[in-house]
LOMIDREN-119418 format. One record per residue (C-alpha): residue in one letter; x, y, z. Coordinates in pm, whole numbers, padded with zeros to 5 digits, always signed. Layout:
% LOMIDREN-119418
AXYZ...
This chain:
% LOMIDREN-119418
X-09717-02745-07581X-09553-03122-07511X-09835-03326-07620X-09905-03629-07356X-10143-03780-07620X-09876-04007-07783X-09738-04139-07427X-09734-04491-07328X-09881-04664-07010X-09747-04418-06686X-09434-04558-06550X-09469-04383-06213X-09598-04089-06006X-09394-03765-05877X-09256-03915-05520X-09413-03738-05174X-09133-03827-04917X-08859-03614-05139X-08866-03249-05254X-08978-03162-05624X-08809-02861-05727X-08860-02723-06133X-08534-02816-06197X-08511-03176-06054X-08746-03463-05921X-08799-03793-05789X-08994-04051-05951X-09175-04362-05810X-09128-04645-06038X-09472-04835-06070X-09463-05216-06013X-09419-05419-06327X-09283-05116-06491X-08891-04974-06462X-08684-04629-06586X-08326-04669-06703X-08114-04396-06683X-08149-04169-07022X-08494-04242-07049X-08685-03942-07137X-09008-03878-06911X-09268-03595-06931X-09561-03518-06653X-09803-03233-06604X-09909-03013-06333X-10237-02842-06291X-10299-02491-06244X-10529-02275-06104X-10666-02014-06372X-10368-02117-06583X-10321-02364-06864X-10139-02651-06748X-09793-02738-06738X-09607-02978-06880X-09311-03075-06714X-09061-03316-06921X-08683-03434-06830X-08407-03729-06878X-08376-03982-06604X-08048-03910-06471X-08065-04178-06147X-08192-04480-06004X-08227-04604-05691X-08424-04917-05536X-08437-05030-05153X-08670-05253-04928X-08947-05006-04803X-09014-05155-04421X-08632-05263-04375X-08441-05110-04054X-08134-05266-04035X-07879-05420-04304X-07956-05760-04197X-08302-05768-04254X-08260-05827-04600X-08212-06172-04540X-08540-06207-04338X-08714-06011-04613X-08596-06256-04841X-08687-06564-04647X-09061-06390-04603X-09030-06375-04232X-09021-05976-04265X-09293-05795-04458X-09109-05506-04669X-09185-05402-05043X-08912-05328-05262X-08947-04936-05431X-08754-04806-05714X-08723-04431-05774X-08554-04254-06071X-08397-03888-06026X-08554-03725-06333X-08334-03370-06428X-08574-03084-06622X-08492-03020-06982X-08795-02861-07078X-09095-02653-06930X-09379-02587-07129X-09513-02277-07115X-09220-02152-06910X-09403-02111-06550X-09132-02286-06353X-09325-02444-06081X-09261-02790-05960X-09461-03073-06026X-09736-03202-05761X-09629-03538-05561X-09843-03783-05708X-09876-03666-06047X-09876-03939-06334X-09521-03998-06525X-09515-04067-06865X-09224-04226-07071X-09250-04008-07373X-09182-04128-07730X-09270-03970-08070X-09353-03606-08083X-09333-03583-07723X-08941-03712-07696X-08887-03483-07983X-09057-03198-07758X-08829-03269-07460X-08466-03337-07567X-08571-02961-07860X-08506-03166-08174X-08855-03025-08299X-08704-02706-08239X-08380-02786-08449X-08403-02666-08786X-08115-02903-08889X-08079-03178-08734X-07786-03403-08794X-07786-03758-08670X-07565-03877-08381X-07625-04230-08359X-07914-04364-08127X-08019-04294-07731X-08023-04580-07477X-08378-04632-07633X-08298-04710-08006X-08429-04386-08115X-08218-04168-08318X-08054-03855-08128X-07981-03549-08284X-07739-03285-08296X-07803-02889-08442X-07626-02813-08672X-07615-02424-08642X-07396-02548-08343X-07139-02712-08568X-07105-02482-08914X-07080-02115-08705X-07448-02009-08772X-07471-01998-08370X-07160-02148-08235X-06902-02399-08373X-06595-02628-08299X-06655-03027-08108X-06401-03091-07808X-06414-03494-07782X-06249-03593-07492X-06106-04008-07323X-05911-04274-07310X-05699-04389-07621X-05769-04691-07781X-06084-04714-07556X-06314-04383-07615X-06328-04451-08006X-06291-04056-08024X-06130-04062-08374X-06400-04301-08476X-06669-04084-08361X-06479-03728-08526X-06512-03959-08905X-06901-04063-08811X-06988-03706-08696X-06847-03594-09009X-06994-03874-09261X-07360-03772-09097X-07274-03380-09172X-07195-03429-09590X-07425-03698-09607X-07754-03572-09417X-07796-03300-09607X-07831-03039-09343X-07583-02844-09491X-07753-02743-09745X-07662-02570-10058X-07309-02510-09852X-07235-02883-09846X-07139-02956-10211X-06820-02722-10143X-06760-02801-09817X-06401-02959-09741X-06235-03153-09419X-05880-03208-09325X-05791-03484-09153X-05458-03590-08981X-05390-03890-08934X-05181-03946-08644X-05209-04330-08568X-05171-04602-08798X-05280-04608-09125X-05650-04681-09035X-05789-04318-09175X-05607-04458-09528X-05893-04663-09598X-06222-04414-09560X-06375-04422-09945X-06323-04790-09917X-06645-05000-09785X-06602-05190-09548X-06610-05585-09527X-06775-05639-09238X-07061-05462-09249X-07355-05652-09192X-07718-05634-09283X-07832-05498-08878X-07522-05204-08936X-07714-05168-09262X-08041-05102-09060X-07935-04887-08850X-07780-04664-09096X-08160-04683-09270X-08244-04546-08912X-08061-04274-08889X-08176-04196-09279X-07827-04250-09324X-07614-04466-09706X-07396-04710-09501X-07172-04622-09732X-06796-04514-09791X-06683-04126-09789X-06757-04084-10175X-06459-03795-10209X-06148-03845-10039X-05763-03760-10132X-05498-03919-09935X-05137-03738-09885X-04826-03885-09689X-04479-03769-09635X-04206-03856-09874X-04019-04207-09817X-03671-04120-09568X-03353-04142-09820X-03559-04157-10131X-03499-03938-10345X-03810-04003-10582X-04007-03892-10350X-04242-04190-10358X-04501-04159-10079X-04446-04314-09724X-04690-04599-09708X-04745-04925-09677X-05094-05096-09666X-05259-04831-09932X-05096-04831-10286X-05306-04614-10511X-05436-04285-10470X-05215-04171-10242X-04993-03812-10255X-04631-03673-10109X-04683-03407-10006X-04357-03176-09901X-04208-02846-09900X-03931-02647-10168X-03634-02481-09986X-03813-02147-10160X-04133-02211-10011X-03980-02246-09682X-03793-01917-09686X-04022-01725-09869X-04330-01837-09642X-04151-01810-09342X-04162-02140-09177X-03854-02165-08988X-04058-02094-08686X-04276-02423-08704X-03963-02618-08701X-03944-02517-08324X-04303-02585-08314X-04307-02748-07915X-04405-02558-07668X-04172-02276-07543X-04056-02193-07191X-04105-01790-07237X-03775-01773-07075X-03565-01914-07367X-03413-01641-07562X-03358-01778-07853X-03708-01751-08006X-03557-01412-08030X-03288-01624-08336X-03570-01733-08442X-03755-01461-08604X-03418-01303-08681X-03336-01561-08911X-03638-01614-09034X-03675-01267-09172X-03320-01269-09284X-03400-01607-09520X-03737-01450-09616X-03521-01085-09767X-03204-01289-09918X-03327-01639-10006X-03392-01649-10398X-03436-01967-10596X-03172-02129-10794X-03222-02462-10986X-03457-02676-10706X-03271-02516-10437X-03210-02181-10340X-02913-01914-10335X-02781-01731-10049X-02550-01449-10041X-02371-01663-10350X-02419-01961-10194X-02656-02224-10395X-02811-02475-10165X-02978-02811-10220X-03107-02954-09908X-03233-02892-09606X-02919-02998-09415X-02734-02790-09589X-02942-02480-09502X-02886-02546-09168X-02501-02630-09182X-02530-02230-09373X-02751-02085-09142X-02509-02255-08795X-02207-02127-09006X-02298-01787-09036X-02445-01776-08593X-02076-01893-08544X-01921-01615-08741X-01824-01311-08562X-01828-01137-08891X-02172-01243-08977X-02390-01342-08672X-02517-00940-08616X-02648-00974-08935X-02843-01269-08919X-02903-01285-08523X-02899-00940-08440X-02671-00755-08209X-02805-00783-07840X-02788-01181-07894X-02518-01340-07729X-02360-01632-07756X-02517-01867-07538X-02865-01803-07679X-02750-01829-08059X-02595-02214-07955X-02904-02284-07805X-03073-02227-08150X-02849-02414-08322X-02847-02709-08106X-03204-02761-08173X-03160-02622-08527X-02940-02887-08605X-03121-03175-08401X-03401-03083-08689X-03205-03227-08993X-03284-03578-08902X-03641-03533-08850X-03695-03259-09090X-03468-03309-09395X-03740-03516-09612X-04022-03290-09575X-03823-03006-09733X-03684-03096-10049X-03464-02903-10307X-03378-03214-10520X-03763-03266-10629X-03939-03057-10911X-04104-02716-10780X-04406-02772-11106X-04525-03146-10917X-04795-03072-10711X-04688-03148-10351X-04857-02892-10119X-05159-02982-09942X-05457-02685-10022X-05824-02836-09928X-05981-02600-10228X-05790-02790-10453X-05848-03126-10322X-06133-03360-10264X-06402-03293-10040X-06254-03484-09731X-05793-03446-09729X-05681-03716-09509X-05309-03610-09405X-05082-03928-09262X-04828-03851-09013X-04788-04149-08835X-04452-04216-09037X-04335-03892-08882X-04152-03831-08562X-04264-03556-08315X-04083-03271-08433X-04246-03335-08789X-04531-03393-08741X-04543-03074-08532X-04395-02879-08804X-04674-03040-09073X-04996-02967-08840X-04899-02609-08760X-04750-02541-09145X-05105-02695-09274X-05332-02513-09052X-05129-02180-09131X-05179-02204-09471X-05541-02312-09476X-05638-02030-09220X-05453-01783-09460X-05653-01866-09773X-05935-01824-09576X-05868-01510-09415X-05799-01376-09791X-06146-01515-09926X-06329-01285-09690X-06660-01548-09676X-06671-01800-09416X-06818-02035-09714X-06698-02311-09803X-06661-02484-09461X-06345-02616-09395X-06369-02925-09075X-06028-02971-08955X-06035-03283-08750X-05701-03327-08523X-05596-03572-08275X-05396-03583-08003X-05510-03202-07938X-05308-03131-07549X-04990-03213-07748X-05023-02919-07987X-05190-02712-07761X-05073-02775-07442X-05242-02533-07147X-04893-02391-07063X-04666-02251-07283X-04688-02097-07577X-04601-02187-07998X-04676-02124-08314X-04928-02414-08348X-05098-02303-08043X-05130-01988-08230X-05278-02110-08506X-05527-02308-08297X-05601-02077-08054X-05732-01804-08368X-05918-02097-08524X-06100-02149-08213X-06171-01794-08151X-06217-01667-08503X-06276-01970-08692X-06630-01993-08671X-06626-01664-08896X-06387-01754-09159X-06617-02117-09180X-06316-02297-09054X-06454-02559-08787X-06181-02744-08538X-06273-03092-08420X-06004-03129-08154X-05968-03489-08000X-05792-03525-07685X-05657-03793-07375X-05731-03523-07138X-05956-03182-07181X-05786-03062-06894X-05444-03016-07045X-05556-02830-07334X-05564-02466-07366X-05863-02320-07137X-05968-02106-07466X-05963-02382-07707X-06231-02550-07475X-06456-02297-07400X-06492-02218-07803X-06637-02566-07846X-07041-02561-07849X-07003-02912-07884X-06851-03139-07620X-06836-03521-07650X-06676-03719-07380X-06590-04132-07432X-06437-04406-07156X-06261-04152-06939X-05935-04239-06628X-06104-04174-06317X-05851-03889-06169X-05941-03729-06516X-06300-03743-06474X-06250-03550-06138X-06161-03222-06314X-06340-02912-06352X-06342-02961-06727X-06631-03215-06728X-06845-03013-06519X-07117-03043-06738X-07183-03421-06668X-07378-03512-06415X-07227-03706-06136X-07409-04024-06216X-07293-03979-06567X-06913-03899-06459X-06931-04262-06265X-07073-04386-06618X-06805-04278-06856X-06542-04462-06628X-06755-04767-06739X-06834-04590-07135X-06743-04882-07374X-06600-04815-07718X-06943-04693-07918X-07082-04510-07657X-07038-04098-07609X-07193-03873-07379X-07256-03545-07614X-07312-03199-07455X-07463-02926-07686X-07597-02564-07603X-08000-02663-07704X-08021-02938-07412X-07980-02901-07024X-07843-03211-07023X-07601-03433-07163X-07733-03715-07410X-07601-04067-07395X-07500-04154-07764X-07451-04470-07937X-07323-04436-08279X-07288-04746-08572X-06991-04927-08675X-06859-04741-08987X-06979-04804-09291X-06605-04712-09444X-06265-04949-09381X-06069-04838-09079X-05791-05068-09184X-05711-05291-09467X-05807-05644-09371X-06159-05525-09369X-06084-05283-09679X-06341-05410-10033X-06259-05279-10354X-06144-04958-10398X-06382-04650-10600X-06231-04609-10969X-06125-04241-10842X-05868-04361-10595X-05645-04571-10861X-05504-04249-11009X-05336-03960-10786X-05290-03633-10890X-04929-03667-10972X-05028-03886-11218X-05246-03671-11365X-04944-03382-11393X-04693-03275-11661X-04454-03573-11708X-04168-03373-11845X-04178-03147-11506X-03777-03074-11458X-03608-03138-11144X-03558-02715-11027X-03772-02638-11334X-03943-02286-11268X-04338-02326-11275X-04449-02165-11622X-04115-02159-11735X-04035-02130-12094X-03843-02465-12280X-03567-02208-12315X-03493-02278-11891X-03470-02599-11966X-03085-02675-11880X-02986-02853-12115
C-alpha cells in the first residue's frame, strides 16, 4: 500500500464544485502552498468495511481565478480592494496508481499530499521496476526512472524520440539514454558484451564521445552523483568514416578527429557476392517503377558470374577495377541486344532497362569511393559491432544522400544477419539512427525500410534494439512506431504536435512541448499512465572538439594500425607468399 507516512504538509483538498472520477480530479490548492504541473500527489479515501484507498497521480493542470468575480472588469476593482473576491488555484491531478485496485473516486474534501520518498516511488511504479535505469531528473530534482525490461526485449523494446532539429536535443538524449544503460549496471551480466552502433549523420559532434568534456562543471558533476551516475566519457568507443573522395590511400574522411579513427568501405567482391546492388537504389520506390524488376536481375547475375581477380573482380573475361567501371560493364551489356536477356531478363523492355541505368549511372559520383577495388581485400575495412568496441560510432555526414542511404541499409543488413545466424538475442546490439522518416518514410517501400521494419518487429528477439530519432513521428512507418515501448518527444512544430501520433500526451503537455527547451523530454513508457517530464544533464563526453580534453590512450592507435603491414593491394586474405605478384 502507498504509504502517506513520509508526506509533507497537505497542499490541498479534493475540490466539491467539480466531478472526481478514479481516473481524474481536481485539486484545491491551499493558501501559502502551490502544485506545478508534474508534481506527483497522493490522497486517500475511506471505506466502509474496506481498507482504505490510496489514491495517487501527476498534476497534469493548473488553473487560478478570482472566486467572487462576475465580470472581466472586476479584476481591476478586486485589485484596488473595492470588490471582495479571493483568488483559488486548482490543479487537474490524472490517476497513475490505485492502491488496492478498488477504483472509486476520491471524497471532495479529502487531504492532498505532495508525495516524496517511498511514496513518489509508489506512484510513478519505480518500486515496482526491477531495473531501473536513470533518465535524468523530474520537475522536482528527483531522479526519474526508466525499466529497463522495456528497453533490452525482456518485455518490449525499441525508443521512438521524436522534435524539432537543432532544438529537441534528440541525438543528445539517444547518447545519454545509452551512457545510463552500460554504465548503471542494470544490464547485468549482459552488459559487458553488449554493443551500439551509432550513425552519425550531422557534423562531427558524435567523433568526440570517449573524450571528457571541458566544460563540465562541478554542479554537472553533482548531478551525475544524483543519478548514481561517473560523469564520465564512453570508456569503449571505435570511430569509422568513409574513405577521402579521389584518394586513393584510402585515408579516412575527417577533419577535427585525427587518431583512432577507421575507413571503412566495400571490395567490388563483397559487393557482388553479398548482393548489394539493391541498396544503391536504396530511396524509396514508387511500386510502379519497373525497373526494380533490373534490379534483382542484375544483382543475381553479378552474384553467379562475378569472381575476384587481383583487388577487382572478373566478368565474363572482363577484369574490373572500380566501381565506375562496373557500371560502364553492367550499362554496356542493358544496351546490348545480344546480351541484355541475359542480364535483364526477357519481358524487360527498353524503357525500363534506361531507367535503371540512368540512376545506375547517376550512382558513380556518389558511390565510387565507398566501393573500392584498388585497396587491399586483407585491411580491415568492414564495420561488424562483435568485432569492435562496445559503442561503433559510424560518420556519414561527409556523404551525400544516396550514400549514406546505401551505408545505413548495407550496415543494418549485415548486423541483422549475424544475428539471425547466432540464434541468441545476447549480446544486445543498440542501433541508434537519426533522421529516421528519411529511411523509413510511411509511403513507399526499400530495402532499408526492410531492414528496419524486421528490426522493429523481430528485433527485440534477436537482442537487436532500434533507437530511431526523427523531425516528425508522423512520417515514419506506422509499424516502426507502434514497436517502440519507449516514446520520447522534445520541442515539437505546432501543426506536428496536432497529429494522431502524439496521442499519448496530454493536451496540457502537447501545448508544453511547443515551449520544451533543449534538455527537457517528455518520456512515455508502458509501466506509467502518464507521460513523465524529463530533464537530463549536460554530457559528461565532448560533443565537439573545442570542448574535447585529452584523448584515452586507446583512441591514438586504430585498428589498421594494428594490421599486417605487408597486406598487398588485391592480395587474397590467407594467401600464400607464392600469390604475391611479383
Amino acid at each position: 500500500m502507498i504509504g502517506v507516512s513520509d508526506e509533507t504538509s497537505p497542499v490541498g483538498r479534493v475540490l466539491g464544485t467539480a466531478d472526481a472520477t478514479p481516473l481524474q480530479f481536481w485539486t484545491a490548492v491551499s493558501p501559502g502552498s502551490y502544485l506545478q504541473l508534474d508534481d506527483v500527489v497522493v490522497t486517500r479515501r475511506d471505506l466502509p468495511d474496506r481498507e482504505p484507498v490510496t489514491i495517487a497521480g501527476v498534476v497534469t493542470q493548473v488553473r487560478a481565478r478570482h472566486e467572487g468575480a462576475q465580470f472581466d472588469s472586476d479584476v481591476f476593482a478586486i485589485a484596488d480592494g473595492t470588490l471582495p473576491a479571493m483568488v483559488q488555484e486548482a490543479a487537474e491531478i490524472t490517476t497513475t496508481r490505485v492502491d488496492p485496485e478498488l477504483y472509486v473516486p476520491p471524497a471532495p474534501g479529502a487531504i492532498v499530499h505532495r508525495a516524496s520518498g517511498e511514496a513518489r516511488d509508489a506512484a510513478l511504479h519505480f518500486d515496482r521496476m526491477e531495473r531501473r535505469v536513470p533518465m535524468g531528473t523530474g520537475r522536482d530534482g528527483v531522479p526519474v526512472f526508466l525499466n529497463a525490461d522495456f528497453l533490452d526485449g525482456t518485455r518490449g523494446a525499441h525508443v521512438s524520440i521524436s522534435g524539432i532539429s537543432g532544438v529537441a536535443t534528440k541525438t543528445s538524449f539517444a547518447t545519454f539514454l545509452l551512457y545510463s544503460v552500460f554504465r548503471s549496471g542494470q544490464l547485468g551480466a549482459d552488459g559487458a558484451n553488449a554493443r551500439a552502433l551509432i550513425f552519425n549523420v550531422k557534423g562531427e559532434d558524435l567523433l568526440f564521445l570517449d573524450h571528457p568534456n571541458t566544460k563540465l562543471d562541478d554542479d554537472t558533476r553533482a548531478y551525475y552523483k544524483l543519478l548514481d551516475l561517473p560523469a564520465a566519457p564512453f570508456a569503449d568507443v571505435r570511430v569509422y568514416a568513409p574513405p577521402r573522395a579521389g584518394d586513393s590511400s584510402g585515408a579516412p574522411d575527417v577533419s577535427s578527429r585525427l587518431t583512432g579513427v577507421d575507413a571503412f568501405y566495400w571490395t567490388l567482391d563483397e559487393f557482388c557476392s553479398a548482393k548489394l546492388l539493391p541498396y544503391v537504389f536504396a530511396d524509396a520506390d514508387d511500386e510502379r517503377q519497373q525497373y526494380t524488376m533490373v534490379v534483382h536481375s542484375v544483382t543475381a547475375h553479378l552474384h553467379r558470374h562475378a569472381v575476384p581477380a587481383e583487388g577487382g573482380i572478373s566478368i565474363d573475361g572482363r577484369r574490373i577495377g572500380s566501381y565506375a567501371d562496373l557500371v560502364d560493364h553492367i550499362v554496356d551489356q542493358l544496351t546490348d541486344d545480344e546480351t541484355r536477356s541475359t542480364w535483364a531478363g526477357s519481358a524487360v523492355n527498353m524503357g525500363t532497362v534506361n531507367a535503371f541505368a540512368r540512376r545506375l549511372i547517376g550512382s558513380k559520383r556518389d558511390l565510387s569511393r565507398l566501393i573500392r577495388g584498388d585497396l587491399a581485400q586483407r585491411r580491415p575495412h568492414r564495420i561488424k559491432t562483435a568485432d569492435s568496441a562496445q559503442v561503433t560510432v559510424v560518420d556519414l555526414h561527409n556523404l551525400p544522400d544516396r550514400a549514406q542511404r546505401f551505408v545505413v541499409g548495407v550496415t543494418l543488413k549485415s548486423e541483422f544477419e549475424e544475428k539471425e545466424k547466432s540464434g541468441t538475442g545476447r549480446p544486445l546490439l543498440f542501433v541508434v539512427l537519426d533522421e529516421l522518416n528519411k529511411y523509413a518514410p510511411r509511403e513507399g517501400s526499400s530495402p532499408i525500410k526492410e531492414v528496419l521494419l524486421d528490426i522493429a518487429e523481430r528485433g527485440r528477439s534477436l537482442g537487436v534494439i532500434l533507437i530511431g530519432a526523427q523531425q516528425t513521428a508522423s512520417e515514419v512507418e506506422r509499424r516502426i512506431v507502434t514497436n517502440s515501448a519507449i516514446r520520447v518527444v522534445g520541442r515539437l512544430d505546432p501543426a506536428e504536435a496536432s497529429r494522431p501520433e502524439y496521442g499519448f500526451l496530454p493536451p496540457a503537455m502537447r501545448q508544453r512541448a511547443l515551449l520544451a527547451r533543449p534538455g527537457t523530454m517528455f518520456v512515455n513508457q508502458p509501466d506509467i499512465p502518464v507521460p513523465l517530464c524529463v530533464e537530463f544533464p549536460f554530457p559528461a563526453w565532448a560533443t565537439r572538439k573545442s570542448e574535447s580534453g585529452p584523448p584515452p590512450a586507446e583512441t591514438l592507435r586504430s585498428i589498421v594500425q594494428g594490421a599486417d603491414p605487408f597486406a598487398v593491394i588485391g592480395g587474397r586474405a590467407g594467401g600464400a607468399d607464392d600469390d604475391i605478384p611479383f
